[in-house]
N, C-alpha and C positions, 0 to 999 in steps of 0.2 A: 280568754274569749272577750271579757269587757275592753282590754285594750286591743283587740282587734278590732273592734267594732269602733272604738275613737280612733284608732287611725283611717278604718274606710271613711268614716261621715269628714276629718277633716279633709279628706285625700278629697272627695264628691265638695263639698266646701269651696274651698280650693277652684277645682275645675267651673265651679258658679261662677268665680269673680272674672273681674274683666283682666285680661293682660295687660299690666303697664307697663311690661319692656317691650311694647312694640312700634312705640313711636320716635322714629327716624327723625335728628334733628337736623336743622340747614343754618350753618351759620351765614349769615347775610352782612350789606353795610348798605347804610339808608344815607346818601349826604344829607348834609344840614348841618346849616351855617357853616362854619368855619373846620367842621369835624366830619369822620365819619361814622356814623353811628352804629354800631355792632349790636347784630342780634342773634339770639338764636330760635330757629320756629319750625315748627310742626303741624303737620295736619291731618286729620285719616288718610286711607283707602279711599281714593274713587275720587273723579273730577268734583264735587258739591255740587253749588257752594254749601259753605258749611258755616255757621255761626262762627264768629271766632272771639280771645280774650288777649287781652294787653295785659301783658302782666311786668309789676313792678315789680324789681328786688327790693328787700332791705341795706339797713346801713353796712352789712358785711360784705356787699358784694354779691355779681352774679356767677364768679368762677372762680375755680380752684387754683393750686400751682402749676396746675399744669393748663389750665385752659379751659375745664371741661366744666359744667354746669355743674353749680352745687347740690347735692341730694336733697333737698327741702326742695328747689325747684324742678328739679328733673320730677322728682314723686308727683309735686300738682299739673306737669305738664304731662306727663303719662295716662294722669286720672283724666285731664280734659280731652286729651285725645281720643279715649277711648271713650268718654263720654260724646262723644261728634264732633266738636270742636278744634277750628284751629287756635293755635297759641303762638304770640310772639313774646321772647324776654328780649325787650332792648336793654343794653349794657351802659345802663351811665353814668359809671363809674372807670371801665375800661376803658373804655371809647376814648376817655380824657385824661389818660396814664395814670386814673385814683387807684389807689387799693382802697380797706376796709376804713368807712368813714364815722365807723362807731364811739371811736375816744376823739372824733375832732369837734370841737363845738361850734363851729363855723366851717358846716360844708362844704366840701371844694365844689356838689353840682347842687344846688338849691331845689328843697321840694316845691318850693313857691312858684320858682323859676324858669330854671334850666328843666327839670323833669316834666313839667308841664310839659314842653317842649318836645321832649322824646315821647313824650304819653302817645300823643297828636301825631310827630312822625311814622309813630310804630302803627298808629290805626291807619293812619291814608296809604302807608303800604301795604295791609292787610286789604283793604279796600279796592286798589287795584288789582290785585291779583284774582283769576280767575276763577281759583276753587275757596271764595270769602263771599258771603252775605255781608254785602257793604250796607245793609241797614244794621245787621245784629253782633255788633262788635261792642264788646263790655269792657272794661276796665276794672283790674283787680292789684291789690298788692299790700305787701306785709309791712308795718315798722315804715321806716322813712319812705316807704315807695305805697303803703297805704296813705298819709299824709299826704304824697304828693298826689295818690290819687282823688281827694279829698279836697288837694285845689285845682285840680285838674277840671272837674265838675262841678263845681261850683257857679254860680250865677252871672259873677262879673268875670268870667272868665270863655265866657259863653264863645264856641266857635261861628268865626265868620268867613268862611272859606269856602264857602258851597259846599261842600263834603258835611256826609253824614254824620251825627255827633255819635258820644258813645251811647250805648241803649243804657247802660247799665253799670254802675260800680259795687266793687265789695273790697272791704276795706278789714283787712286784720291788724289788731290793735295799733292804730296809727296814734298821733300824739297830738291832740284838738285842742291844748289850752289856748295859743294862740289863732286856729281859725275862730274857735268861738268869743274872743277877745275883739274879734272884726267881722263878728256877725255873719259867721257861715250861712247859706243855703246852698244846697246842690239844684242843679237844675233835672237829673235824671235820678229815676228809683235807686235807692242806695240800701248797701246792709253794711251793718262793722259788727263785728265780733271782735272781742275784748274779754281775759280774763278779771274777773275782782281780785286777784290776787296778784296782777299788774305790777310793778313796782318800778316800773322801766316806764309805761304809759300809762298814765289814771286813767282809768274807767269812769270816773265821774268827773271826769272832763271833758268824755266824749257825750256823757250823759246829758252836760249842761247844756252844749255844744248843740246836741238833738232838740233838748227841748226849748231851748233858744231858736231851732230853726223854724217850731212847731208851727204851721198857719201861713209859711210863706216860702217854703222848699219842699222839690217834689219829696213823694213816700221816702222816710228813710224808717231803716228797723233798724235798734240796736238789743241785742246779746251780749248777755254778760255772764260769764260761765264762775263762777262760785269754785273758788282751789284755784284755779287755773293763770297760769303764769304767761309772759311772753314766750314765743315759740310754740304754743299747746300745738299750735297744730303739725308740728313738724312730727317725723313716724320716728319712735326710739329713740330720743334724745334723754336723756335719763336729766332729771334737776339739779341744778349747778348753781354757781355762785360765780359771776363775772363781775371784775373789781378795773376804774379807770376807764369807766363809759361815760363819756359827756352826755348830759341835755337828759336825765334821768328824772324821774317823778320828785324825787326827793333831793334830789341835787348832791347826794353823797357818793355819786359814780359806782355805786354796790346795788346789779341789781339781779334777779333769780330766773331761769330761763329751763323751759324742757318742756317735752309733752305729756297733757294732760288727757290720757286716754277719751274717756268720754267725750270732754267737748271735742277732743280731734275727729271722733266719728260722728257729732253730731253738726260739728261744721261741713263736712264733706256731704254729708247733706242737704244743709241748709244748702252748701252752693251750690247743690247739684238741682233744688228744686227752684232757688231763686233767677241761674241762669237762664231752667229751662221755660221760665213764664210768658 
């Protein structure tokens, strides 16, 4: 009888939560410059507009061998869809025949740079498009597409285009030694979450980074989750040991990757309350 009873409450459980296979995605191509820039994007039910998010990949890449979006981003674009939101993943690492740019220590597309660039393409096309709240268009992204989003909003980076900037970024554990070496501020609300147990991106280098911006960049909040490694917030990823990764905290290319339950559910939180502000 007691396991009857845990299977109805998970089964009602369960039926609580939101569907997140039901977001239908569009693979698109955005020119710009010399390329075309591959995305893939989703949005609810019903003409909106709808707030929508840019979101960066990490240095692994946004698809698989066969094409199709990787499970770490399918999961958060599932969650923001069914949270109201539309989602763009621009691809820019495909776009420009890269595969995974984790072991190269000289990116083939620069977060400084070239990602900035797709940041910006992927929002003015969300922004045209009819079912987009071209004022509330955020910027999100993991690992080197955090980073990028990190100079993406940034102050001297500021958009001059007539087009509306981003509302908002969130940044999982991106790699801040060098913005705060050049005196980061972001110009819009900003959150990063970051585990302490990091070893791929220091957390007290985003820390310094924060409080070096402190008095002269808008709101930023950082979290720092205690255990918690790169990837926490990825669903099921059991802890690992990846060996032959450039641009690492410690510089010995050995560093430890998986989710870490708790902060994974208290980040989908965070983002969920931070977007909806």
């Amino acid at each position: 009888m007691r396991l009857l009873r845990l299977i109805v409450t998970v089964i009602a459980l369960m039926a609580l939560m939101p569907d997140m296979a039901r977001a239908a995605y569009d693979r698109i191509e955005i020119p710009l410059a010399d390329i075309k820039l591959q995305a893939f994007t989703a949005h609810p039910d019903g003409p909106g507009p709808f707030p929508a998010v840019v979101a960066l990949h990490a240095c692994d890449g946004l698809v698989d061998a066969a094409g199709a979006l990787l499970p770490q981003y399918r999961d958060w674009g599932d969650r923001l869809v069914s949270l109201g939101y539309a989602v763009i993943f621009p691809d820019s690492f495909g776009s420009r025949g890269h595969g995974s740019q984790c072991r190269q220590r000289m990116r083939a597309a620069r977060a400084s740079r070239t990602r900035i660039a797709d940041a910006n393409a992927a929002r003015r096309w969300l922004q045209v498009q009819s079912w987009t709240n071209a004022e509330r268009v955020s910027l999100m992204g993991w690992s080197h597409g955090a980073t990028a989003a990190l100079y993406s909003i940034r102050r001297r980076a500021e958009v001059r285009d007539g087009t509306p900037d981003f509302r908002s970024a969130i940044a999982f554990y991106p790699t801040c030694g060098r913005l705060g070496l050049t005196a980061w501020s972001g110009r819009v609300p900003t959150l990063i979450l970051i585990g302490r147990a990091d070893d791929w991106s220091a957390a007290s280098a985003c820390e310094q980074m924060v409080a070096g911006a402190r008095g002269r960049s808008a709101a930023v909040q950082i979290i720092v989750y205690p255990g918690a490694y790169h990837n926490f917030d990825r669903a099921n990823e059991p802890l690992h040991e990846l060996t032959g990764i450039a641009n690492t905290a410690s510089g010995n290319g050995r560093v430890h990757v998986g989710t870490q339950a708790a902060a994974r559910d208290d980040a989908i939180r965070r983002v969920r309350e931070f977007l909806g502000r």
